[in-house]
KETI-269518 format. One line per field, with one value per residue (C-alpha): residue number from 1; chain; x, y, z. Coordinates in steps of 0.5 Angstrom, whole numbers, plus 500, padded with zeros to 3 digits. Layout:
<tipas>
resi	NUM	... $
chain	A	... $
xx	X	... $
yy	Y	... $
zz	Z	... $
</tipas>
This chain:
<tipas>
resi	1	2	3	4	5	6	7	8	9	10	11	12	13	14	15	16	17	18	19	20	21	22	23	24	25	26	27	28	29	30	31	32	33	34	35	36	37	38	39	40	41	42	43	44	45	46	47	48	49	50	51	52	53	54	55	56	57	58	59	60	61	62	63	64	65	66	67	68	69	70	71	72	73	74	75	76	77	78	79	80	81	82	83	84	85	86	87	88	89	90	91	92	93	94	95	96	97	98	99	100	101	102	103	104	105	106	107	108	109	110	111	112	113	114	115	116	117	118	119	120	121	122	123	124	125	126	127	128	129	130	131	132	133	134	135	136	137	138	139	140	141	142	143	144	145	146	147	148	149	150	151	152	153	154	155	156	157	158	159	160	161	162	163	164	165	166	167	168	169	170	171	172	173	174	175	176	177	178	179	180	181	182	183	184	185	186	187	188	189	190	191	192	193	194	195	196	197	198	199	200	201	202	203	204	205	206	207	208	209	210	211	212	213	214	215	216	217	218	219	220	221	222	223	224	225	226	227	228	229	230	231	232	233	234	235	236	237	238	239	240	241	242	243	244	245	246	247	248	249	250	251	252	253	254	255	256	257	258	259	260	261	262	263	264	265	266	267	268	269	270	271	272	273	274	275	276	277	278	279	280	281	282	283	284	285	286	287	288	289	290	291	292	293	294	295	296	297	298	299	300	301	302	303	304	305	306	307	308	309	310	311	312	313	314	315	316	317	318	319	320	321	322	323	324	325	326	327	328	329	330	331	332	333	334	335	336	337	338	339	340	341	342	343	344	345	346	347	348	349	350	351	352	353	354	355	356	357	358	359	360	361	362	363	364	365	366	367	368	369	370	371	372	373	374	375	376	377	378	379	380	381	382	383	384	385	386	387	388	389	390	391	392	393	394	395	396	397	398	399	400	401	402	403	404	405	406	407	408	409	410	411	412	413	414	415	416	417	418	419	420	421	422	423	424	425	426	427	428	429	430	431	432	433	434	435	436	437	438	439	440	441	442	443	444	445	446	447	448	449	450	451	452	453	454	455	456	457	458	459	460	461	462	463	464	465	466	467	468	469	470	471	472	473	474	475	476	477	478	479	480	481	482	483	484	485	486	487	488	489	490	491	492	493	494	495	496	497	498	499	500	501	502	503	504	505	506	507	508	509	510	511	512	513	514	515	516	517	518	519	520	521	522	523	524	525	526	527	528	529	530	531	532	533	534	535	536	537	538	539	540	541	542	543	544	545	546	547	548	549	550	551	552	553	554	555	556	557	558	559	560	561	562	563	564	565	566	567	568	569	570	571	572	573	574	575	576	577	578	579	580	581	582	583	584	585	586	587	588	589	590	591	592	593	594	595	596	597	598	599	600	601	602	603	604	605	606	607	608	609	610	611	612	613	614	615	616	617	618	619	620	621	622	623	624	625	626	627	628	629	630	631	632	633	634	635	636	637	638	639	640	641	642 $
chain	A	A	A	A	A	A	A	A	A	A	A	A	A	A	A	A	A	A	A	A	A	A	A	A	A	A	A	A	A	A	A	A	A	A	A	A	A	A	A	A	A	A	A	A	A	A	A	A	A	A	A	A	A	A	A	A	A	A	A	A	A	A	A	A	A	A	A	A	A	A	A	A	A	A	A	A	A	A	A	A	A	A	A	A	A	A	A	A	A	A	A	A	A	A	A	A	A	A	A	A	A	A	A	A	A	A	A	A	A	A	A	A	A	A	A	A	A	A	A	A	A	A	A	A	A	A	A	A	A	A	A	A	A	A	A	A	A	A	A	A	A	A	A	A	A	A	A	A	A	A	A	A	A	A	A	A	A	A	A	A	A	A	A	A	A	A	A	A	A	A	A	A	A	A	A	A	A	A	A	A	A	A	A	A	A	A	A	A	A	A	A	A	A	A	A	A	A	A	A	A	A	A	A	A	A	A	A	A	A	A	A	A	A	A	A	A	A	A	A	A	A	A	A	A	A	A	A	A	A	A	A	A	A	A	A	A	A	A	A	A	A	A	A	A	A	A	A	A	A	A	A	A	A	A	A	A	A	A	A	A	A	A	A	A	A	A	A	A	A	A	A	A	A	A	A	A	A	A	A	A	A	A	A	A	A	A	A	A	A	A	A	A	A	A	A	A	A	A	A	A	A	A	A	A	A	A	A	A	A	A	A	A	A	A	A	A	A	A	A	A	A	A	A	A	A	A	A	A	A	A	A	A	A	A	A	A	A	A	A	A	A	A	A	A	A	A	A	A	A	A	A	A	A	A	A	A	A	A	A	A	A	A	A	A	A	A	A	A	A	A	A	A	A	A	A	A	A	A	A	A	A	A	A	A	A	A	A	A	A	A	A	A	A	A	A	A	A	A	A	A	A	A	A	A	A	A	A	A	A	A	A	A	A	A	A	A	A	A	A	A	A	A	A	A	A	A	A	A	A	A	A	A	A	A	A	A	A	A	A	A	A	A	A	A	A	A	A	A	A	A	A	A	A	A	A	A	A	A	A	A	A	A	A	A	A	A	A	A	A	A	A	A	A	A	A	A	A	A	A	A	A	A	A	A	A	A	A	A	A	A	A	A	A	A	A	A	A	A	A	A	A	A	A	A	A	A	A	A	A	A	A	A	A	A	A	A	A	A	A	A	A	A	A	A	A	A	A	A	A	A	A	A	A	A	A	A	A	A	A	A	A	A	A	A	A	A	A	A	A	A	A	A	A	A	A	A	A	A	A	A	A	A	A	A	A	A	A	A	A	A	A	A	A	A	A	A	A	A	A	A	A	A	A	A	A	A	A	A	A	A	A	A	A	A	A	A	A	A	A	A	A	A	A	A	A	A	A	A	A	A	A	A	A	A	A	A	A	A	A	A	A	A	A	A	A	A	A	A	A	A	A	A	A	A	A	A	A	A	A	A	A	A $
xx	252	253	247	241	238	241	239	232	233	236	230	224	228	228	221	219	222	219	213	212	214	209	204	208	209	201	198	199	199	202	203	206	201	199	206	209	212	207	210	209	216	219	226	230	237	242	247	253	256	263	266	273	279	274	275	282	285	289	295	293	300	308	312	319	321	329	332	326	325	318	315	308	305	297	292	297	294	295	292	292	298	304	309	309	309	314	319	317	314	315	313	306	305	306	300	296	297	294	295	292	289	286	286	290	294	302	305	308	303	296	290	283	278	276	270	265	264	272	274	270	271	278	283	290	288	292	293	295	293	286	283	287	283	276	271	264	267	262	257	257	257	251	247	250	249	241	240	241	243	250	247	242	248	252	258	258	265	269	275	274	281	276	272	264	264	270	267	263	267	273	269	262	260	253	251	253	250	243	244	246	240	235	239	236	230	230	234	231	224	224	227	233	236	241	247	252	257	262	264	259	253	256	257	249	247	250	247	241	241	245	238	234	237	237	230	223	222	215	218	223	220	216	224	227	220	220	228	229	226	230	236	241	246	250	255	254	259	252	256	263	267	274	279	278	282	288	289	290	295	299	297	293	296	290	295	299	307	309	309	305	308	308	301	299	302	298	292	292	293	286	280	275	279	275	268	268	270	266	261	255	248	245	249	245	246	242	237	241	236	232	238	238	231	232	234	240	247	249	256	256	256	251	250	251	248	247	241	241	243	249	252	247	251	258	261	256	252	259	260	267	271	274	282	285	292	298	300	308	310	314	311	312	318	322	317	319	326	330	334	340	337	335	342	344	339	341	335	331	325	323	326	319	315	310	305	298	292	287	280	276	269	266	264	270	273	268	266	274	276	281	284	285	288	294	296	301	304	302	303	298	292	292	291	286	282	282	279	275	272	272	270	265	262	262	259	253	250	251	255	255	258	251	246	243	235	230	231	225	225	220	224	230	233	240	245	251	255	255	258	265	271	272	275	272	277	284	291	296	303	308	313	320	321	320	314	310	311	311	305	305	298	299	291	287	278	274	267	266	258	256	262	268	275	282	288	290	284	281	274	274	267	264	257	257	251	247	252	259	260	264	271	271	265	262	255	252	254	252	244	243	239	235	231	229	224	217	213	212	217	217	223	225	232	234	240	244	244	239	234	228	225	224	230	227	224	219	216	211	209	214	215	221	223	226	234	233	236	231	233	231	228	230	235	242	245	252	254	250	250	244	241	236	231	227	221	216	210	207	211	210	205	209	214	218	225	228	234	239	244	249	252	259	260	266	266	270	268	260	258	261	257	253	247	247	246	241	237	238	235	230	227	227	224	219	218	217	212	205	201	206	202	206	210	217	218	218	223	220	225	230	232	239	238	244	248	254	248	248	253	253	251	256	252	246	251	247	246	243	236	234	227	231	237	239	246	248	255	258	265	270	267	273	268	261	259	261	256	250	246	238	233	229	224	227	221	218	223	223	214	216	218	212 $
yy	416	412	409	405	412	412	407	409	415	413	409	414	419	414	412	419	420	414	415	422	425	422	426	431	431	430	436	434	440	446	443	448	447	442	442	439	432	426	418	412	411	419	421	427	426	432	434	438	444	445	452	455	450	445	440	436	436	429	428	426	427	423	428	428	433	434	436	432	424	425	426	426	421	419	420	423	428	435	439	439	435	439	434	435	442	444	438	440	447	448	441	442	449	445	442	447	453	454	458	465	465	459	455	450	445	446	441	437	436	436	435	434	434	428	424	423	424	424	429	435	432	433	435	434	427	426	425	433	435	431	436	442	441	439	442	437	431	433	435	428	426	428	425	418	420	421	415	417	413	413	413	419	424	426	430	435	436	441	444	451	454	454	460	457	457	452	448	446	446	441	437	437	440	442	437	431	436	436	428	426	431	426	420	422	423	416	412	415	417	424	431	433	438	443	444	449	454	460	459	454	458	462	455	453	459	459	452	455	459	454	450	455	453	446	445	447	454	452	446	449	451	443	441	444	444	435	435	440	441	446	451	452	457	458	463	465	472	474	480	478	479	484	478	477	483	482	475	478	484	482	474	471	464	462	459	455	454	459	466	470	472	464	465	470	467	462	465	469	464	461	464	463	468	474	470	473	479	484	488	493	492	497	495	488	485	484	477	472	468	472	473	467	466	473	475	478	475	469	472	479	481	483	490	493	498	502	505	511	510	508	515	519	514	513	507	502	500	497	500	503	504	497	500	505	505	509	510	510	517	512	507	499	495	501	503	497	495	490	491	490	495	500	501	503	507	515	518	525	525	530	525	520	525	524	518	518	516	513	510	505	502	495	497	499	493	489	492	492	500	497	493	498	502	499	496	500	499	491	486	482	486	485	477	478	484	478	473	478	480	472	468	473	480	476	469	467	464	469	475	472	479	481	481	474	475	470	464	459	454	453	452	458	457	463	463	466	468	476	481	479	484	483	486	491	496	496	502	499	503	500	496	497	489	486	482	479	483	490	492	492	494	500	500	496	497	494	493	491	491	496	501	502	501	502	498	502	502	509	510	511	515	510	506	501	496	493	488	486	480	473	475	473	476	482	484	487	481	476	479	481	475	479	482	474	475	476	484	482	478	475	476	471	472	466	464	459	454	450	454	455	460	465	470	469	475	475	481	479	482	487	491	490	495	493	493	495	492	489	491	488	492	487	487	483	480	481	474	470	468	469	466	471	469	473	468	471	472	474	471	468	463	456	459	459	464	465	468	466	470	466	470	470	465	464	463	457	453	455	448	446	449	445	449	450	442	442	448	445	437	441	444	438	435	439	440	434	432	431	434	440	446	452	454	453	450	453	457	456	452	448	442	437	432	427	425	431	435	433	436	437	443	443	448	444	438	434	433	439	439	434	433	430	428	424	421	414	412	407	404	408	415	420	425	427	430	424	420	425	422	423	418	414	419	420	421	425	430	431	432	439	441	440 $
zz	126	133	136	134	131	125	123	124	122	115	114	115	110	106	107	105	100	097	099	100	094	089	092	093	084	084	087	095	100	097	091	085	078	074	070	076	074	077	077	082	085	084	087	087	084	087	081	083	080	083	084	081	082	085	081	080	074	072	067	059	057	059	061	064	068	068	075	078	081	079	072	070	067	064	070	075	079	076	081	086	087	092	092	085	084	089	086	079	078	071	069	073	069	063	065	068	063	058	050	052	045	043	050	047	052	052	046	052	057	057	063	063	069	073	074	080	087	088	083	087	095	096	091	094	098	104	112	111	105	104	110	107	101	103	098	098	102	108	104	101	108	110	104	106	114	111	107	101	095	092	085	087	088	081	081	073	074	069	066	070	067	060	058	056	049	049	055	050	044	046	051	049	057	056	052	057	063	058	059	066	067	063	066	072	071	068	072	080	077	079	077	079	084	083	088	085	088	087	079	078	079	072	068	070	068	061	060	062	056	051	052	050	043	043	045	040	044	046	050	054	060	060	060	065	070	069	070	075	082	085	083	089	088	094	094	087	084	081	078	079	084	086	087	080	078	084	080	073	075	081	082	087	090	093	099	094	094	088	088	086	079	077	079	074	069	070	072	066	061	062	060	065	068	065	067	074	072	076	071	072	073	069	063	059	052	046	049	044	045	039	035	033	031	027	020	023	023	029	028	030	037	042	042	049	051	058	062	065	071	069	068	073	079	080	081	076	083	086	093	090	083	082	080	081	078	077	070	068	064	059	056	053	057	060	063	068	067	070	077	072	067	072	074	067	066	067	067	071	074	069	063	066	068	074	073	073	076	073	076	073	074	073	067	064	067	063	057	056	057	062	058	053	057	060	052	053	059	061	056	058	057	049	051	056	051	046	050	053	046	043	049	053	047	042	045	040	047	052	054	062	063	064	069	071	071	076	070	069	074	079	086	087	093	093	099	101	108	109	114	112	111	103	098	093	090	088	088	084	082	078	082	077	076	070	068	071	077	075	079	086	090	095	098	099	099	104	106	112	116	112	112	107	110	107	108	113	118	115	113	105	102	096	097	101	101	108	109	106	103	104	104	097	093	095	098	092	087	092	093	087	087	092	085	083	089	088	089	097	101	108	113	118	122	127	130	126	132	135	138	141	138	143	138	132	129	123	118	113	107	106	100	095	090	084	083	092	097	102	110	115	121	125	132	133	139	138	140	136	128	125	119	115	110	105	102	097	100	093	087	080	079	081	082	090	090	097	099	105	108	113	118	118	113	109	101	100	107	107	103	108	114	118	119	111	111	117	113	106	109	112	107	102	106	108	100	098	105	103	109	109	111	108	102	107	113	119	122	129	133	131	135	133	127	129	134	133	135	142	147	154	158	164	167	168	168	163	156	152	148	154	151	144	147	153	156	152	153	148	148	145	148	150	153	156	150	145	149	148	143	140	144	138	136	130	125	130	130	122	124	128	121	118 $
</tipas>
């Protein structure tokens, strides 16, 4: 921050969330119930639950790399390390990969997931590579740019190349989240509020499940009520995402250095590589939950099961089938031999016959008819179908291959970008090279703004959503959310930036459809972003579910989005406000809330927002916008949010 103001403005945020949310916890204006936690000096503490291959993963192990001056010794950086990787690939897949079977490490190296803060703010630290790998760090930047202490953000990092079950078995995961969560409460006074993105989302939802067997049944609710204010998903592949299986048969690098062979052998060898897999909203499994206080056995599978919507519509409620793939004449490894082999081989087209195509929906991807399939042809399926059948069918908590219903918490906030070209369907042939790279993808299925392309610019029939997703998770997955809302929603659409209200759009009490998607009948200017919000106008008694769909916003980049900090400050703090007037703060106008909000209008040759901005020149400013800053009215600006 720059200027007086920041001082003023951290000291009134603090003075609110010390004064105001002890009345908020006892019943101020529009309070939730009784349940709600009542102490004399409550804060909130903010947990985060990084996403898939946000957390750096550090050397437990000495390793010296031949051919290379760098080895690999305790506490160095894994991942993501660049100088190591390019200098020493093999010695760093000795300690990124994982035994596919039981998800052990390498006999010569091992790696185990940072601690704190720095684990999840930049993984590659650097000049270059630091801004390259940015995740949290300006998330981060906002609490402190807002006062808030150092002890009141707690980052859970993870393993996240392990399946569930084993986060649990070898590191005790759950049980430590269980414990930093009760640590909180201790420590700050209040509960909690739970930020998770992508993949995190998924490791928050199995621990929601996994409390249900530690805690006494009739004290479930009570726990998570006095240590958990809010739930924030952002981002979250509610029913998997198509990425995942581009990743599992031809690679995906993610922009890493490596080729995309390399990256599916390593990809392939964790387990969490399944828990993303896309999967069908018609297709659930027995509750385990009451399994475990049944008579029945704790050890068999959850019986599967489909309703009938699932064979009466095509695709499994995605917009496409998943894979679409050419299947070899031959089978086994001469159905891709080597370029040296293949000029040995003197075989006819009719000696090979002609391939088949075979197409399969989420859920024959998930339930594991895939996998079957390609045993013959793909080395690999065998590995991952035992994955699929150990860490995720036969789980004894949960199958998280299964449709995620509203959990009981009293506060929901769901967020993703939309209307981004993202991938939804894959062709695949077989390439002629050998293992790993013996399949090639020949089209690609997109989604974009309500329309289904192929690679080639055509347009492909299927059944497109409203929108399309994120770049990275498609538009149905992200908005199943959507059904955790209540019977009756109202929708707002407002520009993502400052505004004064005079774009915003509002429909009250609309009614929502189970398992339906809620379009709004709203208008769009096409050069504008905008944010549409659905908020329950009638829901369960003590609970808030709301749904934010961003427009353009990328999956990986959306934690760090401006307007998503701005929107999430403003609701916590109308939240916890004891004279606020509503269940959720007004959509009316938004002003600038720091310093980087100002700039200079040329055409008006003036600083913008002049009734909440004005020019203040300070040594070392390089332009006029830099040297527009709030005037000192800073707790005034966070009333008009009341």
């Amino acid at each position: 921050m720059r200027g007086g103001h920041a001082t003023l403005l951290a000291a009134s945020f603090l003075l609110l969330l010390l004064v105001a949310i002890p009345a908020a916890y006892g019943g101020g204006a529009g309070g939730t119930d009784g349940s709600d936690f009542a102490g004399g000096h409550g804060k909130l503490s903010g947990i985060i639950i990084p996403g898939f291959a946000s957390t750096q993963l550090r050397a437990w192990s000495i390793l010296d790399c031949p051919y290379s001056p760098l080895d690999f010794n305790p506490l160095d950086l894994v991942w993501l390390d660049t100088t190591k990787l390019l200098s020493a690939v093999n010695c760093w897949l000795k300690c990124m990969m994982l035994d596919p079977y039981n998800q052990t490490d390498h006999p010569e190296c091992k790696s185990r997931p940072d601690g704190g803060l720095s684990a999840i703010t930049e993984l590659d630290p650097g000049y270059i590579t630091g801004p390259l790998s940015s995740v949290w760090k300006e998330w981060v930047k906002w609490c402190i740019e807002f006062g808030i202490e150092a002890n009141a953000i707690i980052a859970v990092p993870y393993d996240w190349r392990l399946p569930p079950n084993k986060l649990e078995e070898r590191d005790l995961y759950f049980h430590k989240l269980k414990i930093t969560l009760e640590t909180a409460l201790k420590l700050r006074g209040g509960p909690s509020i739970v930020f998770a993105h992508s993949l995190g989302n998924n490791v928050f939802r199995y621990f929601l499940e996994w409390l249900k067997l530690e805690i006494a049944p009739k004290k479930y609710v009570k726990w998570l009520d006095d240590h958990i204010h809010a739930y924030f998903a952002v981002g979250a592949p509610l029913l998997g995402a198509t990425e995942t299986i581009k990743a599992t048969l031809s690679g995906f690098t993610s922009g890493l250095p490596v080729s995309e062979g390399t990256a599916r052998l390593m990809f392939n060898s964790f387990g969490s590589s399944l828990w993303m897999m896309p999967f069908s909203k018609h297709c659930r499994a027995e509750n385990g939950y009451l399994k475990h206080f049944s008579a029945r056995s704790k050890k068999g599978h959850h019986t599967y099961h489909c309703d009938d919507h699932e064979f009466q519509t095509n695709y499994s409620g995605w917009p496409t089938n998943i894979i679409n793939i050419e299947i070899p004449a031959i089978r086994g490894e001469e159905a891709y031999p080597s370029f040296v082999g293949a000029t040995q081989v003197n075989m006819s087209d009719a000696d090979y016959g002609f391939p088949t195509l075979l197409s399969f929906s989420a859920r024959e991807v998930s339930d594991g008819t895939f996998f079957r399939a390609m045993a013959d042809y793909d080395s690999d399926s065998q590995r991952l179908l035992y994955q699929l059948e150990q860490s995720y069918h036969g789980d004894p908590v949960l199958n998280p291959l299964t449709p995620w219903d509203r959990p009981p918490l009293r506060n929901i906030f769901c967020i993703y970008g939309t209307d981004l070209k993202t991938e939804v369907g894959y062709y695949y042939a077989p390439s002629g090279k050998p293992y790993p790279d013996n399949w090639i993808i020949t089209d690609v299925i997109y989604e974009l703004e309500g329309s289904l392309y192929s690679r080639s610019g055509n347009l492909v029939e299927g059944n497109p959503g409203a929108a399309s997703g994120d770049e990275t998770v498609p538009y149905n997955s992200l908005s199943w959310c959507k059904n955790w809302l209540g019977s009756k929603v109202n929708i707002t659409r407002a520009p993502q930036s400052e505004h004064d209200g005079s774009d915003v759009q509002v429909d009250l009490d609309v009614e929502r459809e189970p398992e339906m998607d809620i379009i709004p009948n709203m208008t769009r200017s096409p050069r504008v972003k905008y944010i549409t919000y659905y908020e329950d106008s009638e829901s369960l008694p003590g609970k808030r579910t709301a749904v934010w769909e961003l427009d353009k916003a990328n999956h990986r980049n959306i934690v760090r989005s401006p307007v998503l900090m701005r929107e999430l400050w403003l609701e916590m703090w109308h939240d916890i406000h004891p004279d606020k007037k509503s269940e959720f703060v007004t959509k009316a106008t938004r002003g600038p809330l720091r310093d980087e909000d100002c700039y200079w209008d040329y055409g008006k040759a003036r600083c913008a927002w002049a009734e909440h901005c004005e020019y203040r020149y300070l040594f070392g400013d390089v332009h006029l916008g830099q040297s527009c800053r709030l005037k000192n009215s800073s707790a005034d600006l966070l009333l008009h949010y009341v």
